[in-house]
C-alpha positions as CSV (number, residue, x, y, z in Angstrom):
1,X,97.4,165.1,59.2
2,X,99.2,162.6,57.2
3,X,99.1,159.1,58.7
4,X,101.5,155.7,58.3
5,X,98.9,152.8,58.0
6,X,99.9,149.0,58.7
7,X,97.4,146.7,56.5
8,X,98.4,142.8,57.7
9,X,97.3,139.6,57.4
10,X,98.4,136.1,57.2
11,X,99.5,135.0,53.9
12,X,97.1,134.7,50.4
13,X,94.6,137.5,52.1
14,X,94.6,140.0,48.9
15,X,97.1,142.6,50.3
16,X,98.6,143.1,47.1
17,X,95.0,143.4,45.5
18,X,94.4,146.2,48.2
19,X,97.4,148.2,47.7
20,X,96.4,148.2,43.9
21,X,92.8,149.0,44.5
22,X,94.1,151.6,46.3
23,X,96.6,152.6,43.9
24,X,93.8,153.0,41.3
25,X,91.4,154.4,43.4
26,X,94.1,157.6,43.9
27,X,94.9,157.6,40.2
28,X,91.1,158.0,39.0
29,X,91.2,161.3,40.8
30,X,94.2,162.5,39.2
31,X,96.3,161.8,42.1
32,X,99.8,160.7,42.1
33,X,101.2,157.7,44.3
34,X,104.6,156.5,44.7
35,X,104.5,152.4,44.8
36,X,107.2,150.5,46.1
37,X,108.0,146.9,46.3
38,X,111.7,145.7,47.9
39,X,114.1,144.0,45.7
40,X,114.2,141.0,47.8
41,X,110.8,140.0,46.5
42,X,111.4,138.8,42.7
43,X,108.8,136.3,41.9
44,X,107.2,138.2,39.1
45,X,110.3,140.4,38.2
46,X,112.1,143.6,39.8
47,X,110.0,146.5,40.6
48,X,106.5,144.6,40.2
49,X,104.0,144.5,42.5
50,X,101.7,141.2,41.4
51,X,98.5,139.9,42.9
52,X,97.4,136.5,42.8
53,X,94.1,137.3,40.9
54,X,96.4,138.9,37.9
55,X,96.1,142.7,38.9
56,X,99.5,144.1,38.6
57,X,101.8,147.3,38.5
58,X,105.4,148.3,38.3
59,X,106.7,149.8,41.7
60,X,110.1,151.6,43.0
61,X,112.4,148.2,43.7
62,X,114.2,149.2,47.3
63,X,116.9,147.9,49.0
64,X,117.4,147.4,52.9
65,X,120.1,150.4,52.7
66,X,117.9,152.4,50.5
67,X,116.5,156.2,52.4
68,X,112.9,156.3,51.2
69,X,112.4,159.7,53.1
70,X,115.2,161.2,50.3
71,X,113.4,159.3,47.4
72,X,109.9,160.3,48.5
73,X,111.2,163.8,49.0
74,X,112.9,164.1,45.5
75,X,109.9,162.5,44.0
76,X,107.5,165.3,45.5
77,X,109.6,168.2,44.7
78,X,109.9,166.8,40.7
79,X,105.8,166.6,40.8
80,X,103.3,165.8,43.8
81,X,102.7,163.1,45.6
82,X,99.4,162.2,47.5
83,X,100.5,158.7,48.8
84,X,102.7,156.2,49.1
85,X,102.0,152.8,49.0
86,X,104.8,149.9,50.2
87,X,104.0,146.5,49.3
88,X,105.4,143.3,51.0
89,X,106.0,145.8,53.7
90,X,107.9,143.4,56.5
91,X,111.0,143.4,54.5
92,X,111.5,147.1,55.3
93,X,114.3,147.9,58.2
94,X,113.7,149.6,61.3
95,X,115.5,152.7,60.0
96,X,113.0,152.8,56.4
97,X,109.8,152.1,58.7
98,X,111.1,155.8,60.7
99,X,111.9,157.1,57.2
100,X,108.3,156.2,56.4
101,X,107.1,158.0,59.4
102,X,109.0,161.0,57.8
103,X,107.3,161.2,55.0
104,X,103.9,161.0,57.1
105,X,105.2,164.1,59.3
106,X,107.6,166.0,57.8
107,X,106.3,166.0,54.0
108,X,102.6,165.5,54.7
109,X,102.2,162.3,52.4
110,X,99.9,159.5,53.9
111,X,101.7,155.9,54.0
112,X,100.2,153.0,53.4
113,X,102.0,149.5,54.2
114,X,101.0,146.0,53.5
115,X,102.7,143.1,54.9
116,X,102.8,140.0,56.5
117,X,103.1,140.0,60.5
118,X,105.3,137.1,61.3
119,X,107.3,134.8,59.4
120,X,106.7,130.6,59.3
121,X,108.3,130.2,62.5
122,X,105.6,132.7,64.3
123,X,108.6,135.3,64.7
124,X,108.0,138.9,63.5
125,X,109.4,140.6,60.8
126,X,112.0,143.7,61.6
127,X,109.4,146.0,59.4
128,X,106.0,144.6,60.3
129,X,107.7,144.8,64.7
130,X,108.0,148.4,63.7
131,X,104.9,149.2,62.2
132,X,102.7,147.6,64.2
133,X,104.5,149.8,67.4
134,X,105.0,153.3,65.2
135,X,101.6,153.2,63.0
136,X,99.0,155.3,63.7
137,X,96.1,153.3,62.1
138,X,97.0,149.0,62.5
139,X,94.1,147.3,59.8
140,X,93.7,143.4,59.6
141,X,93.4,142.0,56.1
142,X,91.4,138.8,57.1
143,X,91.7,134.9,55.0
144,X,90.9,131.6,56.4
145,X,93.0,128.5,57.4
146,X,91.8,125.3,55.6
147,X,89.4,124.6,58.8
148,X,87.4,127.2,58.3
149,X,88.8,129.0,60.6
150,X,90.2,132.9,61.0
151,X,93.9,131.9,59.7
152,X,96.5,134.3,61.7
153,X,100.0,132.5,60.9
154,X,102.3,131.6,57.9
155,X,103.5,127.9,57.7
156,X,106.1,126.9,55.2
157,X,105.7,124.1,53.0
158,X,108.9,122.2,51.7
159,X,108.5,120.6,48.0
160,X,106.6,117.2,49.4
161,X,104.0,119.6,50.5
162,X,105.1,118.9,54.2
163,X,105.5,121.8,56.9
164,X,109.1,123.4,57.3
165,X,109.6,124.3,61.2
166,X,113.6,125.1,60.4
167,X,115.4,127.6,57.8
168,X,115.9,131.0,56.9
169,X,113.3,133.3,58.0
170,X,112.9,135.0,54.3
171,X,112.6,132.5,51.4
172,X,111.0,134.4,48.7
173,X,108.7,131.7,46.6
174,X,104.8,130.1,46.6
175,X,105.5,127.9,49.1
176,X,103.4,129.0,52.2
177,X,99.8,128.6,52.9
178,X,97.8,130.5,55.4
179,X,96.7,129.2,58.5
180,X,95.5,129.3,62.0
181,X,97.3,129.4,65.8
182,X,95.5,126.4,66.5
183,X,96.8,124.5,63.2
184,X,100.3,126.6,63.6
185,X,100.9,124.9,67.2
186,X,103.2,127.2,68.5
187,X,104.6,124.6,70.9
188,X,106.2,122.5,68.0
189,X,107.7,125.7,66.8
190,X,109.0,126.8,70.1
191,X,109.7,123.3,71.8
192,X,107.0,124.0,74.4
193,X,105.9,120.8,76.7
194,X,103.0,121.3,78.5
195,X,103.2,119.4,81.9
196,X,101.4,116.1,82.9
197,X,97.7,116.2,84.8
């Protein structure tokens, strides 16, 4: 039975280095995979899924109104498809993440996603909030925080180098380092005062 995966992590953890791994490890054995990357995400160009240690592959560019059930369909009936692989995955919409369980269910095509949990304010993404409820296999991508420590949380780092706490929840750039609860302190983020004694 096909399944819909959820690979997550903080930022920086090698989730694009994965989803190629993975990518490559399907197309040694003469598999083919479908690899998609949302439009949104532009750093490196349209359609290009990049990881930081230089590995790199063009993708399917969606957009938040885009069906992926109807594009994995069409893709399969033109040739097979053994799996498809979403990069950057918490930019999908509560509607694609179903679509995606679709594919797993109706089609038979394993999905694998790979994303970030929550955003720099410690609030979830709408694609990562579905996926961790609908997937059927949830798998940690672990990195460290600057401490040492496990690092679980995305801060946001203005130009200065200085932590953001206020903005848009998507702001597509290099500007975010990986890092822990403790160092996150998600009383300054939700205005949180513990009481006296």
């Amino acid at each position: 039975m096909a399944k819909l995966y959820f690979y997550y992590s903080a930022m920086n953890a090698g989730k694009s280095t994965t989803l190629l791994q993975s990518a490559h490890n399907y197309r040694e054995q003469g598999m083919r995979v479908l690899l998609f990357a949302p439009l949104i995400d532009d750093r490196y160009g349209s359609g290009q899924i990049t990881s930081r240690i230089g590995l790199k592959s063009a993708a399917i560019a969606f957009k938040k109104h885009d069906d992926l059930f109807v594009q994995v369909g069409r893709a399969h009936q033109d040739q097979q498809v053994h799996c498809v692989l979403v990069d950057e995955a918490q930019f999908l919409t509560r509607d694609q993440v179903i679509q995606l369980t679709l594919v797993c269910d109706r089609i038979g095509i394993p999905v694998l996603c790979y994303g970030l949990r929550t955003d720099f304010r410690g609030e979830p993404f709408e694609g990562s909030k579905y996926l961790l409820a609908w997937a059927e296999e949830l798998i940690e991508i672990k990195t460290v925080c600057e401490t040492g420590k496990k690092a679980t949380m995305n801060a946001r780092l203005d130009k200065d180098g200085q932590r953001v706490f206020e903005g848009d929840q998507i702001d597509i750039g290099h500007h975010y380092k990986p890092v822990s609860r403790k160092v996150f302190a998600l009383d300054r983020c939700f205005g949180y005062t513990p009481p006296e004694g």
